[in-house]
C-alpha positions as CSV (number, residue, x, y, z in Angstrom):
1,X,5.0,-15.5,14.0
2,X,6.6,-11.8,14.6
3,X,9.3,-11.1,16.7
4,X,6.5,-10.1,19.4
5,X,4.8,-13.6,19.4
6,X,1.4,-12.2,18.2
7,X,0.1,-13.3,14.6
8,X,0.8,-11.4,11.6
9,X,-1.5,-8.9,9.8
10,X,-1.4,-7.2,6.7
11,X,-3.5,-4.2,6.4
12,X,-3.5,-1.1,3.8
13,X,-3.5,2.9,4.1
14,X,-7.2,4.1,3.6
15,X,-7.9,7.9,2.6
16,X,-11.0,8.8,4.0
17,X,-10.7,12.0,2.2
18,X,-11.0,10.4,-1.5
19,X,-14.4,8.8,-0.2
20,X,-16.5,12.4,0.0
21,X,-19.2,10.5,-2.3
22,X,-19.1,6.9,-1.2
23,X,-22.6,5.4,-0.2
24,X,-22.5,2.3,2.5
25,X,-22.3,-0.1,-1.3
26,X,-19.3,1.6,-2.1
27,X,-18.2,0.7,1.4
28,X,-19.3,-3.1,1.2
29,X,-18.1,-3.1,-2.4
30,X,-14.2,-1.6,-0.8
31,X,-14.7,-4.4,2.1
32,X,-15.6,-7.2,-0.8
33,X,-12.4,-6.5,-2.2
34,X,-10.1,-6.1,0.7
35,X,-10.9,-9.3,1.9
36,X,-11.0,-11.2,-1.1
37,X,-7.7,-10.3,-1.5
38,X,-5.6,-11.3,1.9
39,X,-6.1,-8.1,3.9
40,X,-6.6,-8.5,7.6
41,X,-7.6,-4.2,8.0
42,X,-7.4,-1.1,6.4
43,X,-5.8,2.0,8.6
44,X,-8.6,5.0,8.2
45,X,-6.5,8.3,7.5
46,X,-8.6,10.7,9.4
47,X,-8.6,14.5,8.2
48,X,-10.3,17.4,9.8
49,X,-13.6,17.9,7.4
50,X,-16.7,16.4,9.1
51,X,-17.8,14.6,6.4
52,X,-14.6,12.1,6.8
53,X,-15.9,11.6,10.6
54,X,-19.5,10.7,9.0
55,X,-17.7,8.5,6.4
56,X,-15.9,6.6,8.7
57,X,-18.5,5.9,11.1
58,X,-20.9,4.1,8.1
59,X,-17.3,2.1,7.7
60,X,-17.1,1.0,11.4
61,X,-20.6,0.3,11.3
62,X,-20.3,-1.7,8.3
63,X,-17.4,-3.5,9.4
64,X,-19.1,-4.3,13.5
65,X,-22.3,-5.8,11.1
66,X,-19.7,-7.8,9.1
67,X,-17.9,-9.1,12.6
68,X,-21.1,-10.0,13.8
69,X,-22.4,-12.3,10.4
70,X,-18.9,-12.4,8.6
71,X,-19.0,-13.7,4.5
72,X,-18.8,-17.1,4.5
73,X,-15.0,-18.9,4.2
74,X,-13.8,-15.0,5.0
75,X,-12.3,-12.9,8.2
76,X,-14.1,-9.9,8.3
77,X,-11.6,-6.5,7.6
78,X,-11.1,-4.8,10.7
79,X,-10.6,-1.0,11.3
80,X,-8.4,1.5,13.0
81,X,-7.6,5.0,12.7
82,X,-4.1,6.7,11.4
83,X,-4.4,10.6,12.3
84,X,-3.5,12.7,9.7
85,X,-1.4,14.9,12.2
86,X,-0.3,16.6,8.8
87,X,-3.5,18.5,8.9
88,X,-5.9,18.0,11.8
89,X,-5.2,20.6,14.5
90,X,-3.0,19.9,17.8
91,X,-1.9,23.0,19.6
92,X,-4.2,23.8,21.9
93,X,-5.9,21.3,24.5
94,X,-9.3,21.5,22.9
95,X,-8.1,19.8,19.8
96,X,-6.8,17.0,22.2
97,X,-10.3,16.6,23.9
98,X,-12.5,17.3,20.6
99,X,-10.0,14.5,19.0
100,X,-10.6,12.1,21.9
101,X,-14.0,12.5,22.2
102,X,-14.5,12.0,18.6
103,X,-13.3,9.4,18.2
104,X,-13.9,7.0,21.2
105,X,-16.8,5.2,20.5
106,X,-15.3,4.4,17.2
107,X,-12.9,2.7,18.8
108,X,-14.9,0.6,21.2
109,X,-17.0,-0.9,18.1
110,X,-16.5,-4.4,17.0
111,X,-15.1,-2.9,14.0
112,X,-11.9,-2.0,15.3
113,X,-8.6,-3.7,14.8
114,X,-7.0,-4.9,18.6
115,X,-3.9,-6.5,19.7
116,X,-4.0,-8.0,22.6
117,X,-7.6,-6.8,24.0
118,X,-6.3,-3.2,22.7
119,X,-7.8,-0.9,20.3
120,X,-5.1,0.2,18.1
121,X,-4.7,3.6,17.1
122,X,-2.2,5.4,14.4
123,X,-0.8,8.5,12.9
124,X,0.4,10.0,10.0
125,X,3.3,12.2,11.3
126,X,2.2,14.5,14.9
127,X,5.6,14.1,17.0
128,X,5.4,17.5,17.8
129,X,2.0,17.5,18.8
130,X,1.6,20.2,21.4
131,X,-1.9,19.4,22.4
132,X,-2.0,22.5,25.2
133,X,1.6,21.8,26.1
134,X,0.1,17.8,27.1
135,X,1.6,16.3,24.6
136,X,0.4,13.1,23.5
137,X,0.9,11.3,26.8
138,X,-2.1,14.0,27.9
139,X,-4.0,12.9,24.5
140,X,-4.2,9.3,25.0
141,X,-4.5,9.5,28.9
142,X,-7.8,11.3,27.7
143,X,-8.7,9.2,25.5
144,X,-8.0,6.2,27.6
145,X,-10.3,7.5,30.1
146,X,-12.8,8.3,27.6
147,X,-12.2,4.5,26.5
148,X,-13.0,2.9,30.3
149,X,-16.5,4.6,30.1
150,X,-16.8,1.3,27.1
151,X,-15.5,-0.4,29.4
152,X,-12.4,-0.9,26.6
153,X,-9.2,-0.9,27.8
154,X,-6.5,1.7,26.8
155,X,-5.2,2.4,23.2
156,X,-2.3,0.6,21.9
157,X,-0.3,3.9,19.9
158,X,0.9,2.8,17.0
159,X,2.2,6.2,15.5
160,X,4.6,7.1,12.8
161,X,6.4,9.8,13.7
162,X,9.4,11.1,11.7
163,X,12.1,11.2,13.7
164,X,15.4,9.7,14.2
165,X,14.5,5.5,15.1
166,X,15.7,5.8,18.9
167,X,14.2,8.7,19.8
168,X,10.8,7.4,18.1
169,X,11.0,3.6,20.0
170,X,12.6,5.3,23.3
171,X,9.3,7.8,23.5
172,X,7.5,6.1,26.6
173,X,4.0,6.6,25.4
174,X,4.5,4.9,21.8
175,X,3.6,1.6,22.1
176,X,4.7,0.1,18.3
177,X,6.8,1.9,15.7
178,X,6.3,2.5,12.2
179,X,8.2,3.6,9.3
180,X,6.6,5.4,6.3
181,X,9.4,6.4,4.8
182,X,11.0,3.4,4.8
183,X,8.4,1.8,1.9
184,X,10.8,3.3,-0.7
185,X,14.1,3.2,-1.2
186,X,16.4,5.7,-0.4
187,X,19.6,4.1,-2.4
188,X,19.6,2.1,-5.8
189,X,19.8,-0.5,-3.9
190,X,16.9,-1.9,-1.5
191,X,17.8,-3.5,1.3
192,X,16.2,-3.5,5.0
193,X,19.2,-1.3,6.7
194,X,16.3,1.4,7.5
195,X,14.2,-1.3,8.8
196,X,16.7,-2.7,11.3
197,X,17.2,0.2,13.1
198,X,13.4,-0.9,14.4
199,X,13.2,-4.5,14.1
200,X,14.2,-6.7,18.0
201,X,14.1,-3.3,19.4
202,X,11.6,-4.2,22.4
203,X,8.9,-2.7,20.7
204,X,6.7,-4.3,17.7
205,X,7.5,-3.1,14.3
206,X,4.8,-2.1,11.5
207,X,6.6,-2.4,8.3
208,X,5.6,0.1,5.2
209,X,5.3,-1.6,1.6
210,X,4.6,0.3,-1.7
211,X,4.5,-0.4,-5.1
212,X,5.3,3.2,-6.5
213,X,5.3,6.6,-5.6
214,X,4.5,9.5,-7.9
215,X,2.8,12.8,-7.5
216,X,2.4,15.8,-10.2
217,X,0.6,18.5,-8.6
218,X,1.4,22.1,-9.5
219,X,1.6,25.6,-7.5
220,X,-1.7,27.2,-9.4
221,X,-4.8,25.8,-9.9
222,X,-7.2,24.1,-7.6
223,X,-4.9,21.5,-6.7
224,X,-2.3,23.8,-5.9
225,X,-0.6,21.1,-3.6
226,X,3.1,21.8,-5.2
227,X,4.0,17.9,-5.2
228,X,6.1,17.1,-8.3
229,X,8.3,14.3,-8.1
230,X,9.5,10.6,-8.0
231,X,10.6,7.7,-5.4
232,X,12.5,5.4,-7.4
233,X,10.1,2.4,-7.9
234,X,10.9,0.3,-11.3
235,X,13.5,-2.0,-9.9
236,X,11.0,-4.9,-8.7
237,X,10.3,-2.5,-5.9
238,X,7.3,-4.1,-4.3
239,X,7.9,-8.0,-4.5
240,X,11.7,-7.4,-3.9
241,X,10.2,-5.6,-0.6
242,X,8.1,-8.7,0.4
243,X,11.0,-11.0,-0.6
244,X,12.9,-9.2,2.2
245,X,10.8,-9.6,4.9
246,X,9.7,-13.2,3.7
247,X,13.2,-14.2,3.8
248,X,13.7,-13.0,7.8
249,X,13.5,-16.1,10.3
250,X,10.8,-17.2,12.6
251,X,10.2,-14.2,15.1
252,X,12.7,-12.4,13.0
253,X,10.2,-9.5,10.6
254,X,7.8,-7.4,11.4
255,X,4.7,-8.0,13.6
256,X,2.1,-6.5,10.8
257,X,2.7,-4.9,7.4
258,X,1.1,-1.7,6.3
259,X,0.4,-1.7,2.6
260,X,0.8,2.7,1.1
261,X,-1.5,2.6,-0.5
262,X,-5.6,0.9,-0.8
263,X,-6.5,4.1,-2.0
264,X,-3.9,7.2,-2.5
265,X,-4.5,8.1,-5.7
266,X,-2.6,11.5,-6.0
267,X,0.6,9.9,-4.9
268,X,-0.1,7.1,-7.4
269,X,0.5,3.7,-5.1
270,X,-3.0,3.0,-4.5
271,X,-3.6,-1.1,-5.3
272,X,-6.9,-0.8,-5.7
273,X,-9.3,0.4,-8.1
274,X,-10.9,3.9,-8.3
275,X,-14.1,4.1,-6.2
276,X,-15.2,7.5,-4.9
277,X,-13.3,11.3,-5.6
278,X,-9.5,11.3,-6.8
279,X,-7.7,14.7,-5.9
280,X,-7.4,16.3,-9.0
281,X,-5.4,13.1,-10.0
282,X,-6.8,11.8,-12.7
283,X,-4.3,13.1,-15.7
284,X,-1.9,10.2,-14.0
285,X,-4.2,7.6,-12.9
286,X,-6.8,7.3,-15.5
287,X,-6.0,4.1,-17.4
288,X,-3.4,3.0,-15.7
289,X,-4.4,0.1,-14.3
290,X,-3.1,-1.4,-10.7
291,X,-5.0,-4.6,-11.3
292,X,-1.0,-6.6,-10.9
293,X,-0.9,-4.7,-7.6
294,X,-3.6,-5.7,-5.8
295,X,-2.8,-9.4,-6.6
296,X,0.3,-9.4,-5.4
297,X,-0.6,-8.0,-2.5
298,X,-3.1,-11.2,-1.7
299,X,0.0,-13.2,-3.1
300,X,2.5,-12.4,-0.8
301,X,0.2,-11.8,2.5
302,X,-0.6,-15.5,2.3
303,X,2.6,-16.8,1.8
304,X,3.9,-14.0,4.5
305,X,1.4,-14.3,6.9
306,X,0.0,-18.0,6.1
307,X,3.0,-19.8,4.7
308,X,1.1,-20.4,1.6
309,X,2.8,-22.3,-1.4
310,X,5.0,-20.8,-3.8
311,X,3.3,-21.9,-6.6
312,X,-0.6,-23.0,-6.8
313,X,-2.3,-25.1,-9.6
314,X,-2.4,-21.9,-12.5
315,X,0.2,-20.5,-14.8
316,X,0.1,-16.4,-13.0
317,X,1.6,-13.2,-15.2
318,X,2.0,-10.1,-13.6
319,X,3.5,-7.5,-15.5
320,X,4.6,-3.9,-14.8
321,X,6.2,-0.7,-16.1
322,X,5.9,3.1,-16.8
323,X,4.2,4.1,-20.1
324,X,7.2,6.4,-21.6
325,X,11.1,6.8,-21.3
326,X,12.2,8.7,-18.1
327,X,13.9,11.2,-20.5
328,X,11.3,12.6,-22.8
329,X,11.1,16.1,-23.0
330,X,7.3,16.7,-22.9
331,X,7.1,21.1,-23.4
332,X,3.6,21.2,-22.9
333,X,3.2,20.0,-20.0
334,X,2.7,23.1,-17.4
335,X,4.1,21.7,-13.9
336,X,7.3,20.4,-15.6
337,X,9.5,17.5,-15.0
338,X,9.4,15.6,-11.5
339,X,11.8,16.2,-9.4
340,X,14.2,12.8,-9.3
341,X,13.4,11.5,-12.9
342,X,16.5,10.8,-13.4
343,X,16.4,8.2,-10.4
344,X,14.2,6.5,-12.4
345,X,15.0,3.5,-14.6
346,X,13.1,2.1,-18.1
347,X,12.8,-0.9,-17.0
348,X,9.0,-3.8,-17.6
349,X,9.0,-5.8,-14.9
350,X,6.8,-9.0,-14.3
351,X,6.6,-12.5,-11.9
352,X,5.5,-15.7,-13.9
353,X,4.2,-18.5,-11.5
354,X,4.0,-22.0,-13.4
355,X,2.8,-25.6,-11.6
356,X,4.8,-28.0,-11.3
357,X,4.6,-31.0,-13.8
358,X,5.0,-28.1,-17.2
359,X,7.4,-29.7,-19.7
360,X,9.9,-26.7,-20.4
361,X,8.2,-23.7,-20.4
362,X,8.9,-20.6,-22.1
363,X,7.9,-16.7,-21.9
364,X,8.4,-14.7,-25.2
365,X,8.2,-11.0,-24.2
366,X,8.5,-8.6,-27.0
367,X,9.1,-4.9,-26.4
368,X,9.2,-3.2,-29.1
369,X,11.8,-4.3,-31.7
370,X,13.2,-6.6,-29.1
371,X,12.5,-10.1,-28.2
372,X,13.3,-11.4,-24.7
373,X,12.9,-15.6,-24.0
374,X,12.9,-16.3,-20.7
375,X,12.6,-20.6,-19.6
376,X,10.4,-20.2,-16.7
377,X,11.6,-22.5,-13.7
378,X,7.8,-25.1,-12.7
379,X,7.2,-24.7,-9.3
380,X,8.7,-21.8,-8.8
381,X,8.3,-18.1,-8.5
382,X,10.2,-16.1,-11.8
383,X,10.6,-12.5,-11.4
384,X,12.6,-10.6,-14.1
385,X,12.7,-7.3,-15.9
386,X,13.9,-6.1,-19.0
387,X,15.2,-2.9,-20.2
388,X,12.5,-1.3,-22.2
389,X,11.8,1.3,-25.4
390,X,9.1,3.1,-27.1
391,X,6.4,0.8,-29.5
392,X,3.9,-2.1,-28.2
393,X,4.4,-4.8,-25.3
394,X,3.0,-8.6,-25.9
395,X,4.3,-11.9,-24.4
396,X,3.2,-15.5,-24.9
397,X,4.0,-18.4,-22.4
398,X,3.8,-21.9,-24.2
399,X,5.7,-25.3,-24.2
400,X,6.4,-27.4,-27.0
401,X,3.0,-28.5,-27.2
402,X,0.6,-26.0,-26.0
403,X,0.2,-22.4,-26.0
404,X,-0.8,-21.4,-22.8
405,X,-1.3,-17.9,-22.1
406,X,-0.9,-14.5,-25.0
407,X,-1.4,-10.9,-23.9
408,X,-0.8,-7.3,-24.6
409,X,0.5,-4.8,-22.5
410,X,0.4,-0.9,-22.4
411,X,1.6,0.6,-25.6
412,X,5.4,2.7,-24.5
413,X,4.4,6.3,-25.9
414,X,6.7,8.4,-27.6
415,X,6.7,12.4,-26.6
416,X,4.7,13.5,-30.2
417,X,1.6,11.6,-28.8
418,X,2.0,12.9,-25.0
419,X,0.8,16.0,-23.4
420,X,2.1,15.0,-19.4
421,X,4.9,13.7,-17.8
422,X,3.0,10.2,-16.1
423,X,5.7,8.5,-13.6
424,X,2.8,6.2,-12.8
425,X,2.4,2.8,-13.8
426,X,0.6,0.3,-15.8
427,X,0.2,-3.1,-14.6
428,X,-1.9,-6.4,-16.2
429,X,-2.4,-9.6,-14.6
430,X,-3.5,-12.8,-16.9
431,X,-4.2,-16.5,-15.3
432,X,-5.1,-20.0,-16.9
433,X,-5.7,-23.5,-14.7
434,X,-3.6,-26.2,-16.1
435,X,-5.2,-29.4,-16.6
């Protein structure tokens, strides 16, 4: 239970701008997937082109057919909107009214996410959101009335705004906080210090988690976005993040989690894989798969959300890391360097779940030259990483009389066979019942 007394959620930060070609199977398929793996919604970023509008109206509709006859021994995903304030117009009153009307009837469907008998409604930045000198108390008291023609009752705003954490939670309109920002770390060390200043503040708290942030975008070209640079993300950043929250008391954490990102290529976090049009991000994405991602996330919403075991009847490897050394110098690559690199560290990380009842077992991790044995604890979740250096990645996890699981992970390139800087990373996942 949250600190507010309703049920916890986890949902995951959609860009309807990567989905310019999806057809309604690429929408079921994206549904499919989402469920099956522990999310309860996914938060639509809304930009201005039309097509997004059309795009997330065959969603909604999807997703009010799936309410209505749900997959069997599934909760249908549910919906709701984050406004990408960053570049959908808000000065003038019209873009207030064009906004509301828009998006209304979207928001009275069974599709859409509630709390409390509420339609819930987000953003992606917009505190300074003119809107005709209104403001967004003249936005959502527009909308609201737009909302009581559905006979629906008003929105519950659920924004992130960037902004210092009282002024955000002291803004009388905002109904729930949440802090972007606050998925990566902005120390070398994680901790929750950002996320206090928002947790038992009166209002409920929508936590950010992330697995990675990169971005390589240049200043010519066209994807001309001038985005180069790094969040520091090897450390065991997105189970250490869970861990966190996990480890808060009854009524203590956050009321939902947002997952950054289902689908944000171009920044490199999404958990899911490709469907639809990257943004000229595929020099850092292809091949580099997020398969551990997306597993962990079903992991750690059910033991979050559900109090699911630690441990469940399979031996479970996930395995992570960036593909080259944080300080090869790679010439010819045109855009250069990211910005922070040197926050980053070399380090593979992975989480080993064995059953109970395994006599002794053992992971050998080779990386490179280097062999690392770890004893893996039965029962129990292991999550460790190791320093790593250029030449191939392969583990085994055995006991004394079996051999249960071998793999191979991405190869750690040397500069001679490089032509980019990639920050991103390259996960595997590998599983075997135990008799």
């Amino acid at each position: 239970m949250s600190t507010s007394g309703y049920e916890r959620r986890v949902v995951a930060h959609f860009m309807l701008g990567n989905t310019y070609p999806f057809t309604e199977k690429n929408w079921e398929d994206t549904f499919d997937l989402a469920e099956k793996h522990g999310l309860d919604g996914l938060a639509l970023n809304l930009g201005p082109e039309p097509w997004q509008l059309t795009q997330a109206r065959v969603a909604y509709d999807l997703a009010s057919r799936r309410h209505d006859n749900p997959v069997p021994g599934r909760k249908p995903i549910e919906l709701f909107f984050s406004l990408d304030m960053n570049v959908l117009q808000h000065d003038e009153w019209q873009d207030a009214t064009s906004l509301g009307d828009t998006i209304a009837p979207l928001l009275s469907s069974k599709g859409q996410m509630l709390r409390g008998g509420q339609p819930i409604l987000s953003t992606f930045g917009g505190h300074d959101a003119s809107f005709g000198k209104r403001g967004w108390k003249g936005f959502l008291d527009h909308l609201n009335g737009h909302l009581r023609t559905y006979h629906v009752q008003h929105v519950f705003f659920w924004p992130t705004f960037f902004m210092p954490p009282q002024q955000f939670i002291d803004l009388p309109y905002v109904d729930g906080t949440f802090a972007w920002n606050n998925a990566w770390p902005k120390h070398s060390r994680l901790s929750l210090k950002e996320d206090d200043a928002f947790l038992n503040k009166g209002k409920p708290y929508m936590a950010a988690i992330s697995p990675l942030f990169f971005t390589h975008y240049g200043k010519t070209g066209e994807w001309a976005f001038d985005k180069n640079f790094i969040y520091p993300s090897d450390n065991m950043l997105y189970p250490s993040r869970w861990a966190q929250f996990m480890a808060l008391g009854d009524g203590e954490g956050p009321e939902m989690v947002q997952v950054i990102s289902w689908n944000d290529y171009g920044e490199s976090h999404a958990i899911a894989p490709s469907i639809g049009a990257q943004p000229g991000s595929e020099a850092w994405t292809n091949r580099m798969n997020h398969i551990a991602f997306l597993e962990m996330t079903k992991y750690f919403a059910e033991r979050w959300r559900n109090g699911a075991p630690e441990v469940g009847d399979e031996i479970v490897y996930w395995m992570w890391y960036r593909t080259h050394p944080k300080d090869l110098v790679i010439p010819s690559d045109p855009i250069g360097r990211p910005d922070n690199a040197d926050m980053a560290s070399d380090l593979l990380n992975f989480v080993a779940l064995v059953p109970e009842g395994l006599d002794r077992p053992m992971l050998m991790l080779e990386i490179g030259e280097k062999k690392h044995p770890v004893q893996l604890a039965p029962g129990r979740f292991t999550a460790l990483r190791f320093p790593f250096t250029v030449g191939p990645v392969h583990f085994k996890i055995e006991t004394a009389k079996r051999l249960y699981l071998r793999g191979a992970g991405h190869h750690i390139e040397d500069a001679q066979y490089l032509k980019a800087y990639n920050f991103n990373m390259w996960s595997g996942a590998w599983h075997v019942k135990v008799d």
